[in-house]
C-alpha positions in Angstrom: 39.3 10.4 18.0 40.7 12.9 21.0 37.7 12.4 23.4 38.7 16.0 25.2 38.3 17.9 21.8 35.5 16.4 21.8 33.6 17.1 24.4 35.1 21.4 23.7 32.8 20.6 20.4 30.1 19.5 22.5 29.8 22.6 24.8 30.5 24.7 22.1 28.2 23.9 19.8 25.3 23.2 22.0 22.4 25.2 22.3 22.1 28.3 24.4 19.6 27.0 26.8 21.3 23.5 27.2 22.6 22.6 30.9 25.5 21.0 30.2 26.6 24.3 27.9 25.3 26.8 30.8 27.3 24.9 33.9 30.5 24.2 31.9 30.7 26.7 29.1 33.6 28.7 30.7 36.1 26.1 30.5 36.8 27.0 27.1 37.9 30.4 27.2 40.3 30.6 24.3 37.5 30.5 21.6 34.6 31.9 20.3 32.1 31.4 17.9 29.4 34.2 16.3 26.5 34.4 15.7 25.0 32.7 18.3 24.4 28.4 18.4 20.3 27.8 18.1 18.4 28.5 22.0 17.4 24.8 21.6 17.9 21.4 20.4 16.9 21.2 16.6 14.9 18.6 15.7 17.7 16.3 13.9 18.0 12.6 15.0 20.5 11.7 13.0 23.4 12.5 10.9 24.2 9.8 8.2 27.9 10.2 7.3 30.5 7.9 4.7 29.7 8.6 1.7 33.0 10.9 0.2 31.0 13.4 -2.2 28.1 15.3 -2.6 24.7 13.2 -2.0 22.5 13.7 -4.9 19.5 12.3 -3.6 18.1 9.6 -0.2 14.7 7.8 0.2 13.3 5.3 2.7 12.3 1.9 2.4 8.9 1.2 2.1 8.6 0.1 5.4 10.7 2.6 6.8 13.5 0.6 8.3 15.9 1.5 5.7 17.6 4.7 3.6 19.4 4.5 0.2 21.8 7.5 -0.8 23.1 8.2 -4.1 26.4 10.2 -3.9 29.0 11.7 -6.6 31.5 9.2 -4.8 30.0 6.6 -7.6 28.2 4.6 -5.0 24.4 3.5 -3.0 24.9 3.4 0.4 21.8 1.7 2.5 21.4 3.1 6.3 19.6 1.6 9.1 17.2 3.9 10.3 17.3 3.2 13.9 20.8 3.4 14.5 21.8 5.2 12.1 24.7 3.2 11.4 25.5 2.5 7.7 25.0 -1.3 6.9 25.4 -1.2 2.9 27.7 -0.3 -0.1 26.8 -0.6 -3.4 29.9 -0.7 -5.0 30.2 -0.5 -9.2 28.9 2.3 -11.0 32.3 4.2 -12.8 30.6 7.7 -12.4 28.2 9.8 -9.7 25.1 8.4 -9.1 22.2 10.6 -9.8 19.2 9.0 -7.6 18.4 5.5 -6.0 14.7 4.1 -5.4 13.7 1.1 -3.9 11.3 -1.5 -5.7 7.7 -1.4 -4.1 8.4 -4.5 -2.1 11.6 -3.6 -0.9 14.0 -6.2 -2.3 15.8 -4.2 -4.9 16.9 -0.7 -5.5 17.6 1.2 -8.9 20.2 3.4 -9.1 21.0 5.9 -12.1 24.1 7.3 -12.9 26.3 9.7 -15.1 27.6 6.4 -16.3 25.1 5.8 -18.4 23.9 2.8 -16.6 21.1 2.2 -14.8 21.4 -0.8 -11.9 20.1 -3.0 -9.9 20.8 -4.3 -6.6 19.2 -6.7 -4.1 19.2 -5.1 -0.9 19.9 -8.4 1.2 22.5 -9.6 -0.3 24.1 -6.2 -1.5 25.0 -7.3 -4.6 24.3 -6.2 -8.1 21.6 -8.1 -10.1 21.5 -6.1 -12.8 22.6 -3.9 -15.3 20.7 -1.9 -17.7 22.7 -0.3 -21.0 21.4 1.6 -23.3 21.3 5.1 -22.8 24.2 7.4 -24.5 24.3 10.1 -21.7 24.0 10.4 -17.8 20.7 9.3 -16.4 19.2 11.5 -14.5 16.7 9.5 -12.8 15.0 6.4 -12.6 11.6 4.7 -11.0 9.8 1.9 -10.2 6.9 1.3 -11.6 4.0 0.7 -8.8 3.5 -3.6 -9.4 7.5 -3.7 -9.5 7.9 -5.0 -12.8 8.7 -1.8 -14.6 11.5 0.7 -14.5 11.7 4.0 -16.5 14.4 6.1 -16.9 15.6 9.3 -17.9 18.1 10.4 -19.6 20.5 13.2 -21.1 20.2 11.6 -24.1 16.8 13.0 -24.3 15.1 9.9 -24.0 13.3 8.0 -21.8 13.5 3.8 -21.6 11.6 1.2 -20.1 12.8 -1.8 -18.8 11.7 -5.4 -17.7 12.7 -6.2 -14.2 12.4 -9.8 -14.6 14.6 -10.0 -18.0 16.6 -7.1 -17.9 16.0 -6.1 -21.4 14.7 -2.5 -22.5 10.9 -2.4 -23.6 11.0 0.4 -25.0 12.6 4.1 -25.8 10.5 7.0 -25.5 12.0 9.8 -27.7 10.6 13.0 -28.7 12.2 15.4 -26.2 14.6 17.8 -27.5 16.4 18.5 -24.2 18.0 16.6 -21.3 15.1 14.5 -19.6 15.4 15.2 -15.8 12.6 13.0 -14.1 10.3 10.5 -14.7 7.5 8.9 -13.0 4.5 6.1 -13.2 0.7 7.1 -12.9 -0.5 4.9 -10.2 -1.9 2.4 -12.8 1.4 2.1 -14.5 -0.5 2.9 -17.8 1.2 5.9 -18.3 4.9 7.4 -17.6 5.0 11.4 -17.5 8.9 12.9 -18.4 9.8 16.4 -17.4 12.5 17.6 -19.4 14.5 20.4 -19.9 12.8 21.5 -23.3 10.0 22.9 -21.0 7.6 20.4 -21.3 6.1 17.6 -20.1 5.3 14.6 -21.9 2.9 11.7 -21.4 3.5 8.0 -22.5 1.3 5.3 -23.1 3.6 2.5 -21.1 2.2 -0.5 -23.2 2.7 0.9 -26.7 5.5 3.5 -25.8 3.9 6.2 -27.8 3.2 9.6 -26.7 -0.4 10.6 -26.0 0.2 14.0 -24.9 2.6 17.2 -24.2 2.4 20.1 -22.0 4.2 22.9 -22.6 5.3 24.8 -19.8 6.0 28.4 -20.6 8.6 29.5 -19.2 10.6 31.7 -21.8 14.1 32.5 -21.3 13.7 35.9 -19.7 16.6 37.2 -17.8 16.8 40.1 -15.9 19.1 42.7 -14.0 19.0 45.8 -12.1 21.0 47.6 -9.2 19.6 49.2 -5.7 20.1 52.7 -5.3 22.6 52.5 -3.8 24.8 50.0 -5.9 25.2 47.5 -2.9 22.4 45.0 -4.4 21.6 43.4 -7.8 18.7 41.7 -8.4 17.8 39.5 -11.2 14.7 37.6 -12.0 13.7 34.6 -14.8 11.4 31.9 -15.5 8.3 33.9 -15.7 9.1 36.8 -13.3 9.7 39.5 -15.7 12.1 43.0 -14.6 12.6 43.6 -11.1 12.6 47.2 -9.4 14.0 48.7 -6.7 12.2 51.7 -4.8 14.1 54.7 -4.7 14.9 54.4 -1.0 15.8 50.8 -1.2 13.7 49.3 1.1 10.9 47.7 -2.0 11.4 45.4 -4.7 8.3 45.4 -7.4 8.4 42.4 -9.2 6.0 42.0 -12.5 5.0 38.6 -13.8 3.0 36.1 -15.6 0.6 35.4 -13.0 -0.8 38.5 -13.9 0.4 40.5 -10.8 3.2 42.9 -9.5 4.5 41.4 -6.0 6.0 44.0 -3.6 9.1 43.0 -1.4 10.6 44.5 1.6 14.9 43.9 1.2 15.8 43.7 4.7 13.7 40.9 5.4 13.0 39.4 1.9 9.4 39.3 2.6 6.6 39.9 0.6 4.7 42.8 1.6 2.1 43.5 -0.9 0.5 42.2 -4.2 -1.2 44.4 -6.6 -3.9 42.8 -8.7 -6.2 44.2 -11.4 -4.6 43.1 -14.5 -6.1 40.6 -17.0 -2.6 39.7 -19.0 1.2 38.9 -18.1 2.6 41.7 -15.9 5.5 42.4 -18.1 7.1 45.6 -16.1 6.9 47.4 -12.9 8.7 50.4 -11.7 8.8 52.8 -8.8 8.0 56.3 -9.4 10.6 59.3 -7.8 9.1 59.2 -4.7 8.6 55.9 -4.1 4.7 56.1 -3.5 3.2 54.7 -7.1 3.8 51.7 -9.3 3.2 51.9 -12.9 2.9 48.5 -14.3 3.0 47.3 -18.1 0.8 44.1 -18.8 -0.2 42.1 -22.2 -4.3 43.3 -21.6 -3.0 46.8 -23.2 -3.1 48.5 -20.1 -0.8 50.6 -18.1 -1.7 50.6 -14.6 -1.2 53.3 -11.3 -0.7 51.6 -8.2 -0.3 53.1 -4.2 2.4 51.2 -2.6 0.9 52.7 0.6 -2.4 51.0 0.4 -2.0 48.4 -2.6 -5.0 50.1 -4.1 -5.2 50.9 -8.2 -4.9 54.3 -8.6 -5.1 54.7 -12.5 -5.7 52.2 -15.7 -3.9 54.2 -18.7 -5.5 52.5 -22.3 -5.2 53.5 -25.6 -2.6 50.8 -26.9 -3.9 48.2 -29.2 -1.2 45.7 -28.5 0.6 44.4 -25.7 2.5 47.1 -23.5 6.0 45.4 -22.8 7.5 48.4 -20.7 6.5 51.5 -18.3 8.6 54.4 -16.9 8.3 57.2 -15.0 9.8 60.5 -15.9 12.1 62.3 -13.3 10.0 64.6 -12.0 7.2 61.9 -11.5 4.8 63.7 -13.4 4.8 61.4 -16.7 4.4 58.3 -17.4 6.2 56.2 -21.2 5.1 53.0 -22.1 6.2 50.7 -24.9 3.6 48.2 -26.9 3.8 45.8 -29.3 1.5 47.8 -31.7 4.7 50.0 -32.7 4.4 52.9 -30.5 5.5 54.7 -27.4 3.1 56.9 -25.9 3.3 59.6 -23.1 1.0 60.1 -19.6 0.2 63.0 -17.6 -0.2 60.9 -14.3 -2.7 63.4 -12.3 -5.2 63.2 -15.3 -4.5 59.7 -16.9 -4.6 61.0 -19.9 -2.9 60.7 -23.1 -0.6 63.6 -24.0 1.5 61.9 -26.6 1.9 59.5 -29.4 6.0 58.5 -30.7 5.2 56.3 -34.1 8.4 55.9 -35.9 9.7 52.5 -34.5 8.7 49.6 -37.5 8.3 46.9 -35.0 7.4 45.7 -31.7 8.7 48.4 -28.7 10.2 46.7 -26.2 11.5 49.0 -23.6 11.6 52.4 -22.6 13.0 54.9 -20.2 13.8 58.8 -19.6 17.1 60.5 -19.3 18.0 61.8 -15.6 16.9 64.8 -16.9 13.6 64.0 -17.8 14.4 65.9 -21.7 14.5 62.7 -23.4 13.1 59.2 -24.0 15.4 56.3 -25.3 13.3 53.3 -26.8 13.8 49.4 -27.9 12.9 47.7 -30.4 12.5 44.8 -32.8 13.3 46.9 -35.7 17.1 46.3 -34.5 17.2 50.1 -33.1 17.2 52.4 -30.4 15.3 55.8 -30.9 15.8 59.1 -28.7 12.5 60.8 -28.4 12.4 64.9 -27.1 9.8 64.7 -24.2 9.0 68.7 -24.9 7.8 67.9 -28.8 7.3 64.5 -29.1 9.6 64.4 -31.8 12.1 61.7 -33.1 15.8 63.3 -32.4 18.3 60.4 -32.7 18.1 56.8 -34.5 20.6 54.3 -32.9 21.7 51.7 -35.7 23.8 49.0 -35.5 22.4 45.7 -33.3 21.8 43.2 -35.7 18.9 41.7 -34.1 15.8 42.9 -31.7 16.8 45.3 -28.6 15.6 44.4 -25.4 16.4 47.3 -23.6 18.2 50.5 -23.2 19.2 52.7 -20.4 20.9 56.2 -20.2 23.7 56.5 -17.7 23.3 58.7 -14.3 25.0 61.9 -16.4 22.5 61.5 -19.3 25.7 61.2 -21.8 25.4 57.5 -22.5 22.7 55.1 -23.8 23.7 51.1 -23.1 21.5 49.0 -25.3 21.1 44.9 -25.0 20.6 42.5 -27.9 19.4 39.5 -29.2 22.7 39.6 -31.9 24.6 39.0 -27.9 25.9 42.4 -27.6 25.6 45.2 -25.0 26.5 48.8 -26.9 27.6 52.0 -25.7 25.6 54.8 -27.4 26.6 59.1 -27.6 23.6 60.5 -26.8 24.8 64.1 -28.2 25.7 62.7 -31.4 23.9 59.5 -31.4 27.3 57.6 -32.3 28.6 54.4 -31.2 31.0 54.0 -28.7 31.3 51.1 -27.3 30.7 47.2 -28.4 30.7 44.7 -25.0 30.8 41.2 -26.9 31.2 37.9 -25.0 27.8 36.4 -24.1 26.7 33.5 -26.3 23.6 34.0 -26.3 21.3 37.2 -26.6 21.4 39.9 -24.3 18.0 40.4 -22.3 18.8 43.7 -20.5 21.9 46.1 -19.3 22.2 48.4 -16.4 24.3 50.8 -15.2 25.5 51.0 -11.7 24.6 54.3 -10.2 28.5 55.6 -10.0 28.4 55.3 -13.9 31.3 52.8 -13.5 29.8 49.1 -13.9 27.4 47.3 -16.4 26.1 44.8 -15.8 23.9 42.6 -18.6 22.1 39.6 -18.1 21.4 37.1 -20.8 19.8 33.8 -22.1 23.2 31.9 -21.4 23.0 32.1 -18.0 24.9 34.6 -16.8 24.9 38.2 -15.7 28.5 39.8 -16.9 29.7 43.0 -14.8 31.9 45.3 -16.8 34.3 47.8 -15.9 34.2 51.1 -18.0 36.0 53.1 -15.8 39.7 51.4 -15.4 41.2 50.5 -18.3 42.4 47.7 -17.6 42.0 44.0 -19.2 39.3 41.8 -18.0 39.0 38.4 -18.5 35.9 35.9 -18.9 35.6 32.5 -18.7 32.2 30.5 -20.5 30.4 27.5 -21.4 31.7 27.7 -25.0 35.1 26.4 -24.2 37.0 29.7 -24.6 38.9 32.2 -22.4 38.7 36.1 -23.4 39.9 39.1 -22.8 38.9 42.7 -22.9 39.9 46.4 -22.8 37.0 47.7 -20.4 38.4 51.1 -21.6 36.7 50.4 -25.0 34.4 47.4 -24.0 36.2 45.5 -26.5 37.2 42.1 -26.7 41.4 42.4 -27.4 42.0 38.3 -27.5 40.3 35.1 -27.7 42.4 31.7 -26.0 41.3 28.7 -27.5 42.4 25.3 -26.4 40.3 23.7 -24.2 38.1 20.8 -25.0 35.3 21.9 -22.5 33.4 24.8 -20.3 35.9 26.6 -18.7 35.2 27.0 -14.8 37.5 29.4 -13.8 40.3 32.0 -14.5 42.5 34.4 -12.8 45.7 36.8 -13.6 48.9 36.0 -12.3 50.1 38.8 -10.0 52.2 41.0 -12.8 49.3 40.6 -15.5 51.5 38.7 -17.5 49.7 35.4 -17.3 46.4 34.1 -17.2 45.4 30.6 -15.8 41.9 29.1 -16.8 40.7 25.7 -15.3 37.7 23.7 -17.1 36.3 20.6 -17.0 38.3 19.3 -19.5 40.6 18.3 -16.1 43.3 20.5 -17.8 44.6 24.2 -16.1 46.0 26.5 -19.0 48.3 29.1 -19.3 48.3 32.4 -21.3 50.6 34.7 -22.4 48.1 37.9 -22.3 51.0 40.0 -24.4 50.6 37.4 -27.5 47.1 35.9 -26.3 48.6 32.6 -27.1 48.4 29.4 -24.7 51.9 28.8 -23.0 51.3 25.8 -21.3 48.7 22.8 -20.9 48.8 21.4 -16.8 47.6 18.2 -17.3 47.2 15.0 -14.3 43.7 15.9 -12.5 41.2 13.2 -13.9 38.0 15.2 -12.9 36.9 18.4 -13.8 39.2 21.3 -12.6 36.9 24.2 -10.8 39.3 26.5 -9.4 42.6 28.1 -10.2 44.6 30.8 -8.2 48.3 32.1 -8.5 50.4 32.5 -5.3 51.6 35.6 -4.3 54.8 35.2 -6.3 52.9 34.3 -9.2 55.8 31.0 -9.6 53.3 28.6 -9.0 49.8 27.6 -10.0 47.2 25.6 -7.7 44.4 24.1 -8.5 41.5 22.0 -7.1 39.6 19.4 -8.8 36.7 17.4 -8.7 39.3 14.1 -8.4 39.4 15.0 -4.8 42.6 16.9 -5.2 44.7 19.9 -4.6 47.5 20.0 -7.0 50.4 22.7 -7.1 52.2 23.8 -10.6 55.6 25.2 -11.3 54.5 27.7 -14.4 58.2 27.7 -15.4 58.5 23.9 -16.1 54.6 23.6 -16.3 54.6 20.6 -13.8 53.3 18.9 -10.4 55.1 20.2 -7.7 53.3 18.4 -5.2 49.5 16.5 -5.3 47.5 17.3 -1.9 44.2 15.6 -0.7 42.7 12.2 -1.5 38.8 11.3 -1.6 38.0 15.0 -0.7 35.1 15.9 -2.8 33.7 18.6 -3.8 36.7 21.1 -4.3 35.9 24.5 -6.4 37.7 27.0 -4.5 41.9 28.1 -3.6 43.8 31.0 -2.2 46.6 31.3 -0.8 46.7 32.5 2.8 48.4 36.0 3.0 51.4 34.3 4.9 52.3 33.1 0.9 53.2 30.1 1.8 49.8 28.3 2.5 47.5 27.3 0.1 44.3 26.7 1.3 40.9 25.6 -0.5 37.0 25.4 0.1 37.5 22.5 2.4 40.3 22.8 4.4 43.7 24.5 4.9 46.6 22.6 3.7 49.8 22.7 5.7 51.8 19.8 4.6 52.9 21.4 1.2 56.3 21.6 0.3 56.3 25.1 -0.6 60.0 26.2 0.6 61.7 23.3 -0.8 61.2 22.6 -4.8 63.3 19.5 -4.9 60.3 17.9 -2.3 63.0 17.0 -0.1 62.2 19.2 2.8 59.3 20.3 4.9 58.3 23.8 5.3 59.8 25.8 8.2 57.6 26.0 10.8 55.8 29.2 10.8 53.7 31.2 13.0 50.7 28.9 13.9 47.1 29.8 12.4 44.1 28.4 13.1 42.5 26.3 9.8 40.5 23.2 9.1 41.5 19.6 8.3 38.7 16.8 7.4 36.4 17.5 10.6 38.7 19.1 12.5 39.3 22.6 13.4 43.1 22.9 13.8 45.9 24.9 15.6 49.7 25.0 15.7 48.7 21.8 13.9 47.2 20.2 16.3 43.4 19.3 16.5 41.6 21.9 18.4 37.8 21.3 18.3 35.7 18.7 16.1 33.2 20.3 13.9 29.5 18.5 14.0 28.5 17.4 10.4 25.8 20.8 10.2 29.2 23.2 11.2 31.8 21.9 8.1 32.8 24.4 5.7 31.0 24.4 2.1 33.2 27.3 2.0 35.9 29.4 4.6 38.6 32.2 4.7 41.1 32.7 7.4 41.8 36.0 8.5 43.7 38.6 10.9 46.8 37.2 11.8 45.2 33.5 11.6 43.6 33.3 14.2 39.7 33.7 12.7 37.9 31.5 10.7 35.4 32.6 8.4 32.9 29.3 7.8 29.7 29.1 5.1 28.6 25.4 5.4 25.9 24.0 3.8 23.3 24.2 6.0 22.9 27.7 6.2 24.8 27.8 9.5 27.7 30.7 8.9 30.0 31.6 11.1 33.1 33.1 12.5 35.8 30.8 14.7 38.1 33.1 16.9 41.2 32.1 18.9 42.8 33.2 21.9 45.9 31.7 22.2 46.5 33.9 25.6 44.0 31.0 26.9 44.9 28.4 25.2 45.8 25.4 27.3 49.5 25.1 26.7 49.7 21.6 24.6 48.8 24.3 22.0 51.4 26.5 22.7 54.0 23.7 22.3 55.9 23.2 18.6 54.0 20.3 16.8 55.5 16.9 16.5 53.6 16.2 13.4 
């Protein structure tokens, strides 16, 4: 290690109050780091560092003298607590390792893994002692039961399995999940073993018979939802409970309405909860700001609409008549109506200075699930069950438009900032563009594999963005005209004319989810990465697949053109960075070796330096295809390497364990780092290389 680098690290990163930083700080000059280090020491003791990939999961002995770590590098590694030294490798699963527990007395540890295995180990001897086959998918996890002689485990197979410690043989399998089983654990007696899976419930076991003696069902339906601040900056999407979120009209509030019966107010700058309005008696299934920001109307399942001051938190208004559960509430423009939509059919009108009813819409055949007035307050658009969308005029109460053509229930519609457009969201997985003048269709956005919870429109009219039960909120462009293209879960790549919002190509080839895709710079190609360990390429003229990149042996995360669009990079879970000739469709050149965790490329704007999540890399032959050569030397930038910061590469500073990059981006003319680590400490590395002492300065011998 270069003790003087060192020791810049040291004053650097000390805190602001620390001696040694305040008496020698100024003889580093040449660089900079923002925001701020802490004022004080933190409380850390130690940093535990070896293992090459992410750490799933650590847990002390039970007397405390001792940590086991499970890591994606495939092994356990054991720690000595008061040195901090490692002083263990347990070396022999084939895949990550999910979790490792120690046995009640100490002796053994249990590790689980996405080999399928689980094993055991003795921790004085280091060896394994055991190993325990069975299950058909990863485990997730795995315990000790609390005499020792037991160990459960759970599974991706949707199973859980005990297992005798003393024979190694499985005593039983617990099946009746129908999702991956993430965690398991004993009750104190060891009578019974409780799984948590990802069916949303929780199940109960009887250990000595292996029969299940209970389930409880968590309910936590797959509700997804999206909407943009005022000011188009900020989206903000809730789930699991928390039904749609709401900006106020000034930005500053979120409402959010949920199943704890409750609307929650939140200020945005500081992500604080400032209020909580209680009164109802059911879910809270909508909550909305009215024009001038100073009510909430809420929707809940007790049949109630609700008036809320933000001001005060105080109930201002209970709106009944609905025999069903109200699933929506808006206000009208002007603030001085109030819509809501109920399960019992109907939408029904508010004058909000009385309370009372001034309108009844019955046309809809099934549940109403949304609702919401145009900008200019002359119409209502509604969601339903019955598979349409209804336009409503405020003035009459009359039905004016019926929009057919969803296959399944509609979650929700909203008009666009002009009025002219309705976007509707499905279960059948589509978002639709609706003429409100003529109540045509104008627009089909398909692409999400599962059904559509809700769509929004930015407030420039030119995004949508939907959110749905697979996962994922999709931003669309209506207003370029160009192709876009998607990559999903179901193994394909597509593309789309966001002129029409319709899909124009499906590529099909890979084996797996597909984690990422990009254009080459002309548009003539797409690349797509997946976790097949393959890259792809696509001729987006034909839509057919041009070439298979094949050589990473991990899942592939990122993919990225350089600047020329000749050749392909692309970083892998293997630990490596490899670089692609898309004429001949092979490895140029394979960069990086036990570096985990890669998901991320670019290539600096010099065009010559690819550079990923982890580090920059300068030792590519990018100038010389025969590999012969090494790149000219070119004007020196500051980047990372392993644990060093780097310049005119040379090492410039050593970057403490809580300072490496989870993610960076070098900018200006190289000489800035931009560093997201993670452990929430991000910032920005600035050289000066006026000051820099002049070893720096010097061409590198390396």
């Amino acid at each position: 290690m270069a003790p003087l680098q060192v020791y810049y690290s040291g004053l650097l990163f000390a805190p602001e109050t620390s001696l040694m930083r305040a008496g020698y700080f100024e003889k580093i000059p040449w660089i900079s780091l923002q925001p701020r280090v802490e004022d004080v020491w933190s409380s850390l003791i130690q940093t535990l560092e070896g293992h090459a990939g992410e750490v799933y999961s650590a847990v002390f002995s039970p007397d405390g003298k001792l940590v086991a770590s499970a890591s994606g590098d495939k092994t356990v590694r054991l720690w000595d607590t008061s040195t901090g030294k490692q002083c263990g490798v347990l070396e022999g699963h084939t895949d990550y390792v999910n979790s490792a527990v120690f046995s009640p007395d100490g002796k053994l540890v249990v590790s689980a893994s996405g080999d399928k295995t689980v094993r055991l180990w003795d921790t004085s001897t280091r060896k394994q002692c055991g190993v325990l086959e069975g299950h058909t998918k990863a485990v997730s996890s795995t315990v000790f039961s609390h005499d020792g002689k037991l160990v459960a485990s759970a599974s991706g197979d949707k199973t859980v399995r005990l297992w005798g410690i003393s024979t190694g043989k499985q005593r039983g399998v617990l099946e009746g999940h129908t999702d991956w089983v993430k965690s398991v654990v004993f009750s104190p007696d060891g009578k019974l073993v409780a799984s948590a899976s990802e069916d949303k419930t929780v199940r109960l076991w009887d250990t000595s018979t292996g029969k299940e003696c209970g389930v409880l069902e968590v309910h936590t339906e797959r509700d997804e939802w999206a909407v943009f601040s005022p000011d188009g900056k900020l989206l903000a999407s809730a789930s699991a409970g928390v039904y749609p979120v709401a900006f106020s009209p000034d930005g500053k509030l979120v409402a959010s309405a949920s199943c704890d019966e409750t609307v929650r107010l939140w200020d945005t700058s500081t992500g604080k909860q400032c209020g909580v309005l209680e009164g109802h008696t059911g879910w809270v299934t909508s909550a909305v700001f009215s024009p001038d920001g100073k009510l909430v109307v809420s929707a809940s399942d007790d049949k109630t609409v609700r008036l809320w001051d933000t001001s005060t938190g105080k109930q201002c208004g209970a709106l009944e008549g609905h025999t069903s559960n109200v699933n929506s509430a808006a206000f009208s423009p002007d603030g001085k109506l109030v819509v809501s939509a109920s399960s019992d059919t109907t939408v029904r009108l508010w004058d909000t200075s009385t309370g009372t009813q001034c309108g009844v819409l019955e046309d809809h055949t099934a549940r109403v699930y949304s609702v919401v007035f145009s900008p200019d307050g002359k119409l209502v658009a509604s969601a339903s069950d019955d598979e349409t969308v209804r336009l409503w005029d405020t003035s009459t109460g009359k039905q004016c438009g019926v929009l057919e053509g969803h296959t399944d229930w509609v979650r929700s519609a909203v008009f666009s900032p002009d009025g002219q457009l309705v976007v509707s969201a499905s279960d059948d997985g589509t978002v639709r563009l609706w003429d409100t003048s003529t109540g045509t269709q104008c627009g089909v956005l398909e692409g999400h594999t599962h059904g559509v919870e809700s769509a929004v429109i930015s407030p420039d009219g030119k995004l949508v963005a939907s959110a749905s039960g697979d996962k994922i909120v999709t931003l669309w462009d209506t207003s370029t005209g160009k192709l876009v293209v998607s990559a999903s879960g179901d193994k394909t790549v597509r593309l789309w004319d966001t002129s029409t919002g319709k899909q124009c190509g499906v590529l099909e080839g890979h084996t797996d989810w597909v984690k990422s895709v990009v254009f080459s710079p002309d548009g003539k190609l797409v690349a797509s990465a997946s976790e097949d360990k393959t890259v792809r390429l696509w001729d987006t003229s034909i839509g057919k697949q041009c070439g298979v990149l094949e050589g990473h042996t991990a899942s592939v995360y990122s993919v990225v053109f350089s600047l020329d669009g000749k050749l392909v990079g692309s970083a892998s879970h293997d630990g490596t960075f490899r670089l692609w000739d898309t004429s001949t469709k092979t490895t140029i050149e394979i960069i990086g070796s036990a570096c985990y965790g890669l998901s991320t490329i670019k290539f600096h704007k010099d065009g010559m330096h690819p550079y990923t999540n982890k580090s920059v890399l300068l030792k590519s032959r990018l100038h010389s295809r025969d590999g012969n050569q090494e790149p000219a030397q070119t004007t020196p930038f500051v980047y990372i390497a392993d644990q060093w910061v780097m310049y005119n590469m040379k090492k410039l500073l050593w970057l403490p364990a809580d300072y490496r990059p989870h993610y960076l981006d070098v900018y200006d003319t190289g000489k800035q780092l931009a560093i997201v680590t993670g452990s929430s400490r991000n910032f920005f590395i600035s050289i000066d290389s006026t000051t820099l002492p002049p070893a720096y300065l010097l061409p590198s011998s390396d």
